[in-house]
Backbone as a ProteinNet text record, in pm:
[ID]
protein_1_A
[PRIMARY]
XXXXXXXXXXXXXXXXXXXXXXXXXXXXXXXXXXXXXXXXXXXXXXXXXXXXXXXXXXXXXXXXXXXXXXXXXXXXXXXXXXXXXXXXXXXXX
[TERTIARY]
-2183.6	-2051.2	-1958.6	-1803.3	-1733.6	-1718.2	-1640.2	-1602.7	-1488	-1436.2	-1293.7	-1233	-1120.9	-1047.1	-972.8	-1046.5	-1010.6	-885.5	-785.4	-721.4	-697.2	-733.9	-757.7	-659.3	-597.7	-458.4	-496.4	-457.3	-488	-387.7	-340.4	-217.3	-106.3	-62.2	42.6	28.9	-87.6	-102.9	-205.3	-202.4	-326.1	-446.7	-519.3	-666.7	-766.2	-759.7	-878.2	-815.9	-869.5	-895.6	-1021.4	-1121.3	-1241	-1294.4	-1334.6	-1434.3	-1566.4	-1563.3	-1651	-1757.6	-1851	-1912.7	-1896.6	-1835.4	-1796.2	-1905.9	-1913.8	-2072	-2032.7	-2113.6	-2063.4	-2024.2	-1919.1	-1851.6	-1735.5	-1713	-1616.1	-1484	-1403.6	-1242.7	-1221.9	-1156.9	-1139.9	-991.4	-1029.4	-925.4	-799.5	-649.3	-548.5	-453.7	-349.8	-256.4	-134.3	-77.3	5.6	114.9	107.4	197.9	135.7	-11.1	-51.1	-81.3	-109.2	-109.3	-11.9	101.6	229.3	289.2	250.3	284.4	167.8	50.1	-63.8	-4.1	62.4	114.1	265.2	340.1	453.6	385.5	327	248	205.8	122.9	46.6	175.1	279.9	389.8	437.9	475.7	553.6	497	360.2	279.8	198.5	168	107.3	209.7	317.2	430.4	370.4	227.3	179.5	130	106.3	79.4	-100.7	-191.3	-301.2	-392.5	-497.5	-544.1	-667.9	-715.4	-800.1	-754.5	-697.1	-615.4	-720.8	-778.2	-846.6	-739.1	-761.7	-717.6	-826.2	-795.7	-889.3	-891.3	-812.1	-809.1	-776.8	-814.3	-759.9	-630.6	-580.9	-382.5	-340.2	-361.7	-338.7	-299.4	-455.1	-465.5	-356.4	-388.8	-306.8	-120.4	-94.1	41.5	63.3	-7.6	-17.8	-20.9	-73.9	-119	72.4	64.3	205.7	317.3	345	417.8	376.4	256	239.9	345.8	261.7	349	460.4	525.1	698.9	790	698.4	666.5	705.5	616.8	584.4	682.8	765.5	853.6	981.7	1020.2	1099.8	1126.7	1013.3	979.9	1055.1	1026.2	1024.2	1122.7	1208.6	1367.5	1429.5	1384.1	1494.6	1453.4	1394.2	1333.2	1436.2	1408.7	1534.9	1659.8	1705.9	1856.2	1868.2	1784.4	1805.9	1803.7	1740.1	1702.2	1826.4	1902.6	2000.3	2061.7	2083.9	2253.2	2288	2129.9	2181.2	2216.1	2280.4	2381	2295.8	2332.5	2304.3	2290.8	2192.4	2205.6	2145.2	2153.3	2120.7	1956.7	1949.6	1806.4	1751.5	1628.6	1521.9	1514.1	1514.5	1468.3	1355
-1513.1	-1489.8	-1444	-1445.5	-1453.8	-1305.3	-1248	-1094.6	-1103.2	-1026	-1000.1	-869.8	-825.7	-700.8	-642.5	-509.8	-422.8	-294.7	-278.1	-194.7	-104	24.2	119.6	219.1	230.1	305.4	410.1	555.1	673.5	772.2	819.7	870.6	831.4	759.4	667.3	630.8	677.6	674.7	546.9	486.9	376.3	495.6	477.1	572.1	477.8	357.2	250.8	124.8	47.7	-96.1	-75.9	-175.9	-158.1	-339.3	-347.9	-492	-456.1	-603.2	-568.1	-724.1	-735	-889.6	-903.2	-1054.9	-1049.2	-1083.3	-1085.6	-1093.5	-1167.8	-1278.4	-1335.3	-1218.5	-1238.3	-1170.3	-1049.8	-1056.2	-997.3	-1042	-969.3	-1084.7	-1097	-1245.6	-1331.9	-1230.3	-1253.6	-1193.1	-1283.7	-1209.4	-1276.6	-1268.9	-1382.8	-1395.5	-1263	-1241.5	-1146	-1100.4	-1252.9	-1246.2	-1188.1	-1263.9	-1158.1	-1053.1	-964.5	-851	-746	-828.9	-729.3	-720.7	-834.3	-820.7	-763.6	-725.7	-640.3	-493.9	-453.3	-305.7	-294.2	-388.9	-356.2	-337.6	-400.6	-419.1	-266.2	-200.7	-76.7	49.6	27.6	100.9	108.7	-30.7	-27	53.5	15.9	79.3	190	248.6	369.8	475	433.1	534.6	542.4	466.4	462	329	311.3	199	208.7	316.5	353.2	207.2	183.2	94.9	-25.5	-47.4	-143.1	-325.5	-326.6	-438.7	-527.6	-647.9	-757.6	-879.4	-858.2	-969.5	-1090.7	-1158.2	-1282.9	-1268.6	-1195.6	-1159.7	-1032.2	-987.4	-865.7	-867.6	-967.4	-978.9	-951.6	-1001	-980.4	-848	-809.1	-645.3	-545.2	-579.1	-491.8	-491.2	-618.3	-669.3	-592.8	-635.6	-537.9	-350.5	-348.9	-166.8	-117.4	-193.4	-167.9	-174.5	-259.9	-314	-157.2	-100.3	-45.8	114.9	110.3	219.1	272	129.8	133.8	135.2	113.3	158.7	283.2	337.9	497.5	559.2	532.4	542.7	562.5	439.9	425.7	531.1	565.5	657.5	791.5	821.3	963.3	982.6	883	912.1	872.2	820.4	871.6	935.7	1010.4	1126.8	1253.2	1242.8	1339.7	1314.8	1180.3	1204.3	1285.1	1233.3	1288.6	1467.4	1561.2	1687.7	1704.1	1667.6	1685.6	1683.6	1605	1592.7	1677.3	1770.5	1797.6	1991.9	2006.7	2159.6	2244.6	2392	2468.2	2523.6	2573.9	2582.3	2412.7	2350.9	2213.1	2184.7	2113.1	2095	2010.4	2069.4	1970.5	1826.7	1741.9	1581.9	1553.2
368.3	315.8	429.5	386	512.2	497.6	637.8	618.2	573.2	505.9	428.2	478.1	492.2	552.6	465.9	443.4	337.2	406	293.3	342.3	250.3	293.7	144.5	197.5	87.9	39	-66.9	5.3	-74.1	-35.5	-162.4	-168.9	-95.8	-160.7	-53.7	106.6	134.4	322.2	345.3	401.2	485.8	553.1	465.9	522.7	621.8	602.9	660.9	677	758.8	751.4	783.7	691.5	714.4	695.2	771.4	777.5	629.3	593.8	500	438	438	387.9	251.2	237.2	79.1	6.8	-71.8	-196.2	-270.3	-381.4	-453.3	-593.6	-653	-779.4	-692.3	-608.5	-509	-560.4	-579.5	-576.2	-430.5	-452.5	-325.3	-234.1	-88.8	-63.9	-87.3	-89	-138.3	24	-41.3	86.8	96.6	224.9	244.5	139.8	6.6	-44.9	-144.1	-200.4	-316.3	-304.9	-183.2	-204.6	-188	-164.2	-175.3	-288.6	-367.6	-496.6	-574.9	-541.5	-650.5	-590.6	-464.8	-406.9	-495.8	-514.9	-602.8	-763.9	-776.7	-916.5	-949.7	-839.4	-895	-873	-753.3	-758.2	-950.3	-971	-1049	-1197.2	-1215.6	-1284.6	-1287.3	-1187.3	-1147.3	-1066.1	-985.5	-941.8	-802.7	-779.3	-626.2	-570.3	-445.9	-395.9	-359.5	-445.2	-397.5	-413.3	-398.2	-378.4	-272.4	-333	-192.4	-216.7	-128.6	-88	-38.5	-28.9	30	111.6	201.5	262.1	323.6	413.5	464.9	598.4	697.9	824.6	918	1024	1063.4	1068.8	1143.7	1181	1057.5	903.4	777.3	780.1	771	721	815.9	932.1	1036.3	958.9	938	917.4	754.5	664.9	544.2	557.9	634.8	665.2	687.2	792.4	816	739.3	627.7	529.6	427.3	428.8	339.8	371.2	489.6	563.8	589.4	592.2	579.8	413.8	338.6	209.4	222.3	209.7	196.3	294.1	401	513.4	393.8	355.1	257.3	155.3	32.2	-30.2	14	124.6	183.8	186.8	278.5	313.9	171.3	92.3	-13.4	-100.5	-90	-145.3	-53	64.5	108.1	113.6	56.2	67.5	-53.6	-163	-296.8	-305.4	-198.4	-172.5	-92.4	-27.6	84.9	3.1	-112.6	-164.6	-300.9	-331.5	-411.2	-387.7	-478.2	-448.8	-486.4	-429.5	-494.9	-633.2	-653.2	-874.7	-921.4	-856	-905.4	-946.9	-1077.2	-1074.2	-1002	-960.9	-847.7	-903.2	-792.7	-887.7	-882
[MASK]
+++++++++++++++++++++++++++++++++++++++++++++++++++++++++++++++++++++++++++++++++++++++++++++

């Protein structure tokens, strides 16, 4: 079986890329596109991008890790504009 490149996502952070041999009953790894859409998918439904991602190559995974990252990059900073802008006496968001 071929190796597949796992990228495991825990608490919003990239913890691993890990090489891994696929087995038969494995889900197949998916293209850059399906797995940015299974990371919007679990955002949209879970409020996180946690997850083990399969891809088919390292350049993939590397290129995904990063995508994920800038994700979570994203997240943050508007998470502080939302803390910056709000006033004193104001409730937390």
């Amino acid at each position: 079986m071929p190796d597949v490149f796992v990228v495991l996502v825990e608490g919003n952070l990239v913890n691993a890329i890990e090489r891994s041999s696929a087995t038969p009953g494995d889900p197949a790894p998916g293209s850059r596109l399906d797995v940015g859409t299974q990371l919007a998918t679990n955002y949209r439904e879970k409020g996180c991008i946690d997850g083990r991602y399969l891809l088919a190559d390292a350049e993939d995974a590397h290129s995904f890790a990063s995508l994920c990252l800038e994700f979570t990059k994203g997240l943050l900073e508007r998470r502080s504009r939302a803390i910056g802008e709000l006033a004193k006496g104001d409730d937390v968001c």
